[in-house]
C-alpha positions as a Python dict, from the first residue, in 0.01 Angstrom:
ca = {
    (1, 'X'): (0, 0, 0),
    (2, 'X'): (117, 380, -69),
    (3, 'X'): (282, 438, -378),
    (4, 'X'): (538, 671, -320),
    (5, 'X'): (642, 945, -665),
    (6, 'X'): (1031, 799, -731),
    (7, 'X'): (1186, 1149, -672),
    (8, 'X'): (1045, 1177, -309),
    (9, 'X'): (1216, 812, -286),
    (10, 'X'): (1538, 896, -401),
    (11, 'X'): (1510, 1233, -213),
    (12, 'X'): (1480, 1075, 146),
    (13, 'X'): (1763, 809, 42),
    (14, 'X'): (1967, 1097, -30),
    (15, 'X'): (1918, 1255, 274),
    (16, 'X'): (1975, 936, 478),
    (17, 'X'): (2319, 926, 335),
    (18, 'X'): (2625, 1150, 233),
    (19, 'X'): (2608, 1177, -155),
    (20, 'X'): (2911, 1128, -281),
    (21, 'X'): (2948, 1330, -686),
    (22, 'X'): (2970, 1160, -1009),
    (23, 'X'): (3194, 1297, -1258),
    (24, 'X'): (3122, 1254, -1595),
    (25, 'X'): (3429, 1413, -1774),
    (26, 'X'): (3776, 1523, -1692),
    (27, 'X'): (3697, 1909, -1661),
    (28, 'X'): (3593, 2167, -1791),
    (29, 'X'): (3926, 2294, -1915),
    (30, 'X'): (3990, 1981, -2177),
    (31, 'X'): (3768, 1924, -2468),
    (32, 'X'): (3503, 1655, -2513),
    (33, 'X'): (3735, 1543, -2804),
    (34, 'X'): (3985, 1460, -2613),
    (35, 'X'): (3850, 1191, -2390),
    (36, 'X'): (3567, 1091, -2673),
    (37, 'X'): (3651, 823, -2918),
    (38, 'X'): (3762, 955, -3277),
    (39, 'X'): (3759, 864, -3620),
    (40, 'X'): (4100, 990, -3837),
    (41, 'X'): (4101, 1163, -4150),
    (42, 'X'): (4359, 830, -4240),
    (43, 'X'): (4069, 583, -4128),
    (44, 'X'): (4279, 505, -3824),
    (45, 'X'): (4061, 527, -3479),
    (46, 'X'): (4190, 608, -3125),
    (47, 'X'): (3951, 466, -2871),
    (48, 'X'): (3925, 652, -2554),
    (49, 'X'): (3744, 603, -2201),
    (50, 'X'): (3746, 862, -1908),
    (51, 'X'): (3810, 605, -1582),
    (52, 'X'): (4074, 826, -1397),
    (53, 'X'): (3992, 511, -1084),
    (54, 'X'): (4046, 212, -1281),
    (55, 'X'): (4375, 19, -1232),
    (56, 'X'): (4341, -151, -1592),
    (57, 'X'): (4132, -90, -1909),
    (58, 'X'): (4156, -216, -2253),
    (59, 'X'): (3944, -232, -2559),
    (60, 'X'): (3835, -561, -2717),
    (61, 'X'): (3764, -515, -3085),
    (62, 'X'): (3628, -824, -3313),
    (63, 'X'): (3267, -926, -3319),
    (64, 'X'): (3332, -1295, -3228),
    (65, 'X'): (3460, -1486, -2959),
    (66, 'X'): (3685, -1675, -3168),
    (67, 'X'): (3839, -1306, -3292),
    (68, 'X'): (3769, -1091, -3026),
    (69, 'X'): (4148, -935, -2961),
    (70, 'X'): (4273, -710, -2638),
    (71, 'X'): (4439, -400, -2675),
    (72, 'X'): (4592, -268, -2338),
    (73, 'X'): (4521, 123, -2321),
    (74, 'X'): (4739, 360, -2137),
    (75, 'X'): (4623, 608, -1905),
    (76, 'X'): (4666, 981, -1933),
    (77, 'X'): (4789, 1294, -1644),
    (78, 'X'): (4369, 1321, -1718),
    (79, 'X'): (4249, 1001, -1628),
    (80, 'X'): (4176, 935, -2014),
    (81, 'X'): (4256, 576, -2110),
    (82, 'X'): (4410, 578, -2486),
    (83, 'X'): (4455, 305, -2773),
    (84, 'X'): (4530, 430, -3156),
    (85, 'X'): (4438, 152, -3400),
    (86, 'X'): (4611, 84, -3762),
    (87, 'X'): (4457, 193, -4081),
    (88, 'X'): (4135, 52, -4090),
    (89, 'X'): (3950, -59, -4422),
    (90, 'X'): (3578, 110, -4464),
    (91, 'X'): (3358, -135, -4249),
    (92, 'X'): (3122, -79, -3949),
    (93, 'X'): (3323, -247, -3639),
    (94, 'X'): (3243, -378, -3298),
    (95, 'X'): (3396, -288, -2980),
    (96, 'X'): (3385, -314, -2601),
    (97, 'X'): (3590, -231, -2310),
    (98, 'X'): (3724, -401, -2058),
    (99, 'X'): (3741, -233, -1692),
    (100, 'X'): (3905, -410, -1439),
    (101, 'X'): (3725, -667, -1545),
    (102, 'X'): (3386, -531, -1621),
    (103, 'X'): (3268, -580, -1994),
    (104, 'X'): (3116, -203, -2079),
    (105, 'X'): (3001, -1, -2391),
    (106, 'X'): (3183, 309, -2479),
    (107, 'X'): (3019, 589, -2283),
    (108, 'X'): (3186, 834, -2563),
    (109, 'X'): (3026, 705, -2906),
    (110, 'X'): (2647, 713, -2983),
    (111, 'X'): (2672, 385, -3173),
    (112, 'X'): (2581, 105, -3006),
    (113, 'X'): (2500, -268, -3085),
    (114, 'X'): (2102, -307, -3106),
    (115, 'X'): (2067, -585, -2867),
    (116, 'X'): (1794, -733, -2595),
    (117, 'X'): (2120, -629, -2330),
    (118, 'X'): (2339, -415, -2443),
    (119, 'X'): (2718, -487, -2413),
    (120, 'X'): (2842, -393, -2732),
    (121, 'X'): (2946, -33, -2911),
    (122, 'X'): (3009, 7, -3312),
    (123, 'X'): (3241, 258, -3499),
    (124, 'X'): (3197, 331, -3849),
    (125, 'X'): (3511, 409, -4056),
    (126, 'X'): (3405, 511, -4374),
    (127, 'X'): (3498, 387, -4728),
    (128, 'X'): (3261, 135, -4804),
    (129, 'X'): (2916, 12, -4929),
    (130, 'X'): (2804, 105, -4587),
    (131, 'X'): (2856, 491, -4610),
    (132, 'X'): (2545, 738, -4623),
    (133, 'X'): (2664, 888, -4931),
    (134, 'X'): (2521, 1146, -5173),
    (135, 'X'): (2280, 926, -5342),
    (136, 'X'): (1906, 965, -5365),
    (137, 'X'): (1808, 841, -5033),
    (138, 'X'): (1494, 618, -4929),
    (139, 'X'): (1220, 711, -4614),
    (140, 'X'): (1257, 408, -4338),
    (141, 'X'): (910, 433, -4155),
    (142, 'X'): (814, 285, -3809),
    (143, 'X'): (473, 70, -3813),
    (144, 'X'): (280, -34, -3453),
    (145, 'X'): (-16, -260, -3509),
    (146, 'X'): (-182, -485, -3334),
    (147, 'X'): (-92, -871, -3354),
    (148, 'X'): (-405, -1062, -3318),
    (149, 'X'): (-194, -1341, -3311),
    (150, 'X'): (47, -1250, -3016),
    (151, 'X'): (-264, -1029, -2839),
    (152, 'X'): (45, -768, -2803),
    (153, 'X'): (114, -429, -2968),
    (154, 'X'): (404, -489, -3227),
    (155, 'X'): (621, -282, -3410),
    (156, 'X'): (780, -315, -3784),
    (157, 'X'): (1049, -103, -3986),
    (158, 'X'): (943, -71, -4346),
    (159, 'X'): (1228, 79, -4622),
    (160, 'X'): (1093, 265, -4900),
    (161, 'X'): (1302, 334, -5221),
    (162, 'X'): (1348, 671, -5359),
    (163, 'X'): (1005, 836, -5494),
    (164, 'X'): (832, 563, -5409),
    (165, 'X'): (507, 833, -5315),
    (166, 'X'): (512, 894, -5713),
    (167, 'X'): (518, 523, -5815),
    (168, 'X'): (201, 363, -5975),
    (169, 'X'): (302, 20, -5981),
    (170, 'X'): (267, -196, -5722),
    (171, 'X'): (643, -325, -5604),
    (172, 'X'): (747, -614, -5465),
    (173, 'X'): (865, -698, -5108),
    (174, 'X'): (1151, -836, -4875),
    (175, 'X'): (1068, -948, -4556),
    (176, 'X'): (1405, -980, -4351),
    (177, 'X'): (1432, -1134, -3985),
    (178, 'X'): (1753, -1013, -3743),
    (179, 'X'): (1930, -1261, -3511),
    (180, 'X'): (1929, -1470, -3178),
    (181, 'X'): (1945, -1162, -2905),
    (182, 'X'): (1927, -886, -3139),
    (183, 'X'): (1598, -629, -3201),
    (184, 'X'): (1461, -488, -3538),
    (185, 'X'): (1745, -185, -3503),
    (186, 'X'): (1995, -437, -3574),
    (187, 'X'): (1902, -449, -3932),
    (188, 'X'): (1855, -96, -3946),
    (189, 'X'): (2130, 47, -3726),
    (190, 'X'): (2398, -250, -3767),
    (191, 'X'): (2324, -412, -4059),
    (192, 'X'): (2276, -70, -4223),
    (193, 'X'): (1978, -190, -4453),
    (194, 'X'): (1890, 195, -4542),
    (195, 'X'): (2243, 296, -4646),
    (196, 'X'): (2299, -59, -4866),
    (197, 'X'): (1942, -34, -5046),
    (198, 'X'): (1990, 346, -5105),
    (199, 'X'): (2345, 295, -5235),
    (200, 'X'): (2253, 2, -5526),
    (201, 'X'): (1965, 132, -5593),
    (202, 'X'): (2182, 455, -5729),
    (203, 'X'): (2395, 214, -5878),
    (204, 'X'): (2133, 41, -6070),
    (205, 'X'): (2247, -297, -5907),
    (206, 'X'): (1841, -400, -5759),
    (207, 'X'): (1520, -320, -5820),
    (208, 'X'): (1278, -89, -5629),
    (209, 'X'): (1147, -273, -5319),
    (210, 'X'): (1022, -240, -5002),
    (211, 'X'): (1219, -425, -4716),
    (212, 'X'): (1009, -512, -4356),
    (213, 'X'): (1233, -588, -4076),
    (214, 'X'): (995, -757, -3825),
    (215, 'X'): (1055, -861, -3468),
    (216, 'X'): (1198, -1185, -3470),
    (217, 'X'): (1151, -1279, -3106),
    (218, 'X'): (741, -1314, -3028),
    (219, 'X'): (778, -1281, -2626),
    (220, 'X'): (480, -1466, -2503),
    (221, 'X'): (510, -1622, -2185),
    (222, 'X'): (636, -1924, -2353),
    (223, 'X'): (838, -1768, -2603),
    (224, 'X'): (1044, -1539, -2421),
    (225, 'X'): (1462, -1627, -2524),
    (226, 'X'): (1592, -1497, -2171),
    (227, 'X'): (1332, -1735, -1983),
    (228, 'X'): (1563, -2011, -2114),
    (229, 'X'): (1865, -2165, -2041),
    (230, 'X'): (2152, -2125, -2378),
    (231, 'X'): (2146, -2490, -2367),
    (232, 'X'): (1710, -2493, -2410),
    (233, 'X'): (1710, -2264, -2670),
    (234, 'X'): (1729, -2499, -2987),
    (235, 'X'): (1546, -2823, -2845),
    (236, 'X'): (1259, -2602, -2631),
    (237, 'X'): (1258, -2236, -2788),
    (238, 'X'): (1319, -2189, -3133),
    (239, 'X'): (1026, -2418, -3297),
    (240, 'X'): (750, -2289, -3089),
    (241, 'X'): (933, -1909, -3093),
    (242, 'X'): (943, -1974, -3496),
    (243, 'X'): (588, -2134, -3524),
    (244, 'X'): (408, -1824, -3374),
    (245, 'X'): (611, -1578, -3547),
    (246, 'X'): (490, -1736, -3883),
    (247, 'X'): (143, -1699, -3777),
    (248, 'X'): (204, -1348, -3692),
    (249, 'X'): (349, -1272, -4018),
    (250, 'X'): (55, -1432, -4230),
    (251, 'X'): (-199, -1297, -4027),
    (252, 'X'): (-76, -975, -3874),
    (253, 'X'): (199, -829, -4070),
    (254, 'X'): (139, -930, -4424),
    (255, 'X'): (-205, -774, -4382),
    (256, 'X'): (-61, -461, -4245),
    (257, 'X'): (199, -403, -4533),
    (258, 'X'): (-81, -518, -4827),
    (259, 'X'): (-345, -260, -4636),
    (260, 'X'): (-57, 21, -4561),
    (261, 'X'): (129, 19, -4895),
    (262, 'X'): (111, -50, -5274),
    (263, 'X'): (284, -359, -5282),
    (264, 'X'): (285, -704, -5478),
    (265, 'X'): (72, -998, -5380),
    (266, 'X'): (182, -1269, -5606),
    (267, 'X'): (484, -1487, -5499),
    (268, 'X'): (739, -1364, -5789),
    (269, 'X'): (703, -1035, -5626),
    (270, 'X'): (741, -1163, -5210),
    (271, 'X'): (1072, -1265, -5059),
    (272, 'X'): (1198, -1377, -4748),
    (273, 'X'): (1489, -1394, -4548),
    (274, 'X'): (1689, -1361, -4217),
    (275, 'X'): (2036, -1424, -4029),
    (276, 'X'): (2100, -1714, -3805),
    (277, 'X'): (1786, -1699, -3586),
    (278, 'X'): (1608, -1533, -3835),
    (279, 'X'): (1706, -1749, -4082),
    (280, 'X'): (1531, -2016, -3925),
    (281, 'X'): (1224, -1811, -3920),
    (282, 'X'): (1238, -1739, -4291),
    (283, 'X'): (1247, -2112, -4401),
    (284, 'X'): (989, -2200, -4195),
    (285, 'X'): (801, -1920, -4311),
    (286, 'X'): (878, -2008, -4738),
    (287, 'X'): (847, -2352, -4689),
    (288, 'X'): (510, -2374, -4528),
    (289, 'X'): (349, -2123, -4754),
    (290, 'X'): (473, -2244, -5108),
    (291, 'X'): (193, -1981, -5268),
    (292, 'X'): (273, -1684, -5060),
    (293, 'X'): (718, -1670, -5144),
    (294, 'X'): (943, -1684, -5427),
    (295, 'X'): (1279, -1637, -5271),
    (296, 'X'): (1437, -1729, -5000),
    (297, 'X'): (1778, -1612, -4792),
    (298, 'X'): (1945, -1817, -4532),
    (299, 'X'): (2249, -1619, -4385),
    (300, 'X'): (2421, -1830, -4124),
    (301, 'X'): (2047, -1935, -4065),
    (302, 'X'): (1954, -2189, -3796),
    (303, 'X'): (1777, -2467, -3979),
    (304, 'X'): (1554, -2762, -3961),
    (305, 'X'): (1801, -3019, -3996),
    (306, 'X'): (1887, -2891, -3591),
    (307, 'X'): (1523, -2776, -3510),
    (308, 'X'): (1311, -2993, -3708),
    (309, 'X'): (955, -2929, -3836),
    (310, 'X'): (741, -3153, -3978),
    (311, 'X'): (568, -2924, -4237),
    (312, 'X'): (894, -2809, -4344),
    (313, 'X'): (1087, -3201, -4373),
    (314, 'X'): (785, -3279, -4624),
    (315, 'X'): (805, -2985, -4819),
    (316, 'X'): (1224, -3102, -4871),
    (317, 'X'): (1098, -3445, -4953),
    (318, 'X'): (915, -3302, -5247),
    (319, 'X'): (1208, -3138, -5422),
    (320, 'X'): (992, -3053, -5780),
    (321, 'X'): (788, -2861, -5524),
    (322, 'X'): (1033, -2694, -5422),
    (323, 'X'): (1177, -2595, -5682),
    (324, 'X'): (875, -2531, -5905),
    (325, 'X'): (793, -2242, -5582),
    (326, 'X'): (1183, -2086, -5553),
    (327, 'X'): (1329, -1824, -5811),
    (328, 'X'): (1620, -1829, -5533),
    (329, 'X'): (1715, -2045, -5229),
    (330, 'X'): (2062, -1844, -5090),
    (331, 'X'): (2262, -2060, -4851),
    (332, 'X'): (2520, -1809, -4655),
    (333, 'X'): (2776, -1940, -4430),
    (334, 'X'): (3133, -1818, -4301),
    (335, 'X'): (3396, -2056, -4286),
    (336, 'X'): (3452, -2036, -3899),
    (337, 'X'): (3110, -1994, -3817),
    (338, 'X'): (3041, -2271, -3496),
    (339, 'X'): (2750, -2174, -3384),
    (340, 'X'): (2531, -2253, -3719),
    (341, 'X'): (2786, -2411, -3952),
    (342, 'X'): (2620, -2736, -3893),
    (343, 'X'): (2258, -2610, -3992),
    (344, 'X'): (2362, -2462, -4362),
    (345, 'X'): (2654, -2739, -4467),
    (346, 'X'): (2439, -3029, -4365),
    (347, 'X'): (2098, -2851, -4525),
    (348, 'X'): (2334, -2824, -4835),
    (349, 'X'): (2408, -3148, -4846),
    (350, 'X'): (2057, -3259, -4819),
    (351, 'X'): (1888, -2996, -5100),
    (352, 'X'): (2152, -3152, -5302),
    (353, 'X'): (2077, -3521, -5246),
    (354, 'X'): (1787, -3418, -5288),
    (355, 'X'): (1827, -3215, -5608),
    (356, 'X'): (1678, -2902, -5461),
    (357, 'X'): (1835, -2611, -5699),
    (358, 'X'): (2018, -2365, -5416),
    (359, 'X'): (2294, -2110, -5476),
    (360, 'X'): (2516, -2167, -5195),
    (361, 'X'): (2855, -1934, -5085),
    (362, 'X'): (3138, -1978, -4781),
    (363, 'X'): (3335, -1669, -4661),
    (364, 'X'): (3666, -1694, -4574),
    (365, 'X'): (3834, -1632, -4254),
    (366, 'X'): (3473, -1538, -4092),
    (367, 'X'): (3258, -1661, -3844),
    (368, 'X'): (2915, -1626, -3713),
    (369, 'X'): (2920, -1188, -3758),
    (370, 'X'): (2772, -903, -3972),
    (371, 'X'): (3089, -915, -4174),
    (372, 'X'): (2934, -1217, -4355),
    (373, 'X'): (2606, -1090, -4346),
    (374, 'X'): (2598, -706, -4446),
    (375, 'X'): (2766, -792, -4796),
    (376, 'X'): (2508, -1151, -4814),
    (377, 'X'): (2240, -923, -4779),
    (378, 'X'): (2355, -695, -5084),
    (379, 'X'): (2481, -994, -5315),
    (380, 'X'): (2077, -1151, -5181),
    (381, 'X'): (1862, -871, -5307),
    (382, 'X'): (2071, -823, -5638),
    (383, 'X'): (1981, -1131, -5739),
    (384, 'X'): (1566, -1030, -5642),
    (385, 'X'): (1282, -990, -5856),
    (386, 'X'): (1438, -991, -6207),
}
């Protein structure tokens, strides 16, 4: 078989048929800022899409189903499709538009939603604990290694505090899992991990700490999400998904981290935690290796009372145990949430049956979304290593 270069391909499909151009922008004559999406000085935003051939376009804002909301836009002598929000408070928002029909990202912002697909764009208006602000700032390093584990080469984002070259002391660790269809950039990017830590840290609110954002997802031919059906994922994919990905952080990326950086290796100074997926990941992870964690963070986490696991059930049974191992056992949950409200209100129920200390908060008004856990994740490490 000859393996033809991909330009010659596209160059003889070309010349087999009339090109027709793609514009990318209105013209020359009218600025990029004009048919870009903007940020006002009064923290309102007007969201704008070029599609001078659509018949209908309007942008969906709200990061669940249950609050997604549909703003018709109105269309310009340029072909530039316009809708000017209220006042907005200082958050990081989600966004998406909707072209006759077609779900799409906004072509005119740079932010988008760190997902497996992509449908998703983000806009942050400033004002809050999310801001890059003038603050001593932290170095967020990329790691690839080698997963003996997985046989695959993996990748890990590692947060450093200010002057952490100059410290002496070893300091202790976080080890944070992202969601169900999400990657590692989610918790960089989206849950805006760098700007948070940087931001208490100047406020004196937590202690110096590295935070490792692996890759919750293992992809082995068995473990792949998008292999299975939605309906699979709980009964087939999540334990076996979850059961590898512990093995690959006690074998593979602990090692890495001890080897890499001066870190410590007792369990008052490791933590774990994660959001819905990933918050199945860290329980399995704490509870099966009582000697390796001292805190725990479940935000909107998928847990074993919907995925069972054996190791994990007699661990619960053994509540002294339990609590004997866990400085901190955070149970997150928003008040709407239906995807895992089940998994943290019926695990509270049972750590308190079974008198398993836990510090447990709802949200109000909030569902299954970064709005509930961006500020968990600040009130989480707050409470770490003191």
């Amino acid at each position: 078989m000859k393996i033809v270069p991909l330009t010659l391909a596209l160059t003889a499909l070309i010349s087999q048929a009339q090109a027709t151009p793609v514009l990318t922008q209105p013209g020359e004559a009218v600025p990029v800022s004009q048919f870009i999406t903007q940020v006002h000085q009064d923290r309102s935003v007007t969201f704008r899409l070029w599609a001078p051939n659509a018949r209908k376009v309007s942008v969906v804002t709200g990061a669940t189903d249950e609050s997604h909301v549909t703003h018709p836009m109105q269309k310009d002598q340029n072909g530039v499709w316009t809708w000017r929000s209220p006042v907005l408070a200082g958050n990081l928002y989600e966004y998406f538009y909707d072209v006759d029909g077609l779900r799409t990202i906004d072509p005119g912002s740079a932010r988008t939603k760190p997902q497996r697909q992509v449908n998703t764009s983000l806009i942050l208006v400033p004002g809050s604990l999310l801001d890059t602000r003038n603050v001593p700032h932290g170095e967020l390093h990329l790691l690839t290694y080698h997963s003996r584990e997985l046989n695959a080469e993996r990748q890990v984002y590692v947060w450093t505090p200010p002057g952490y070259q100059a410290s002496k002391d070893p300091l202790p660790v976080l080890y944070y899992y992202h969601g169900f269809g999400d990657t590692t950039l989610s918790a960089i990017d989206q849950g805006r991990i760098p700007q948070i830590m940087d931001n208490l840290l100047a406020e004196e609110k937590i202690k110096p700490m590295l935070v490792v954002v692996p890759e919750t997802e293992t992809d082995t031919s068995g473990t792949t999400p998008e292999n299975y059906r939605y309906s699979e994922i709980r009964p087939q994919f999540y334990l076996p998904n979850a059961t590898l990905g512990d093995r690959e952080l006690m074998h593979d990326i602990i090692p890495v981290i001890d080897q890499r950086y001066n870190v410590r290796k007792d369990i008052a100074g490791r933590a774990i935690a994660g959001l819905s997926q990933g918050g199945y990941q860290a329980e399995l992870s704490a509870l099966k290796h009582p000697e390796s964690f001292g805190w725990l963070g479940l935000f909107s986490g998928v847990t074993t009372v919907t995925v069972p696991d054996k190791t994990v059930a007699q661990r619960l049974a053994d509540p002294q145990s339990v609590n004997q191992q866990l400085r901190n056992f955070t149970l997150v949950i928003g008040a709407n949430d239906e995807v895992t409200g089940k998994d943290i209100n019926q695990l509270k129920v049972l750590l308190d049956k079974q008198g398993i200390h836990n510090d447990y908060k709802i949200y109000p008004n909030l569902g299954h979304e970064m709005d509930v856990w961006r500020p968990a994740y600040a009130e989480f490490v707050q409470k770490l290593f003191k």
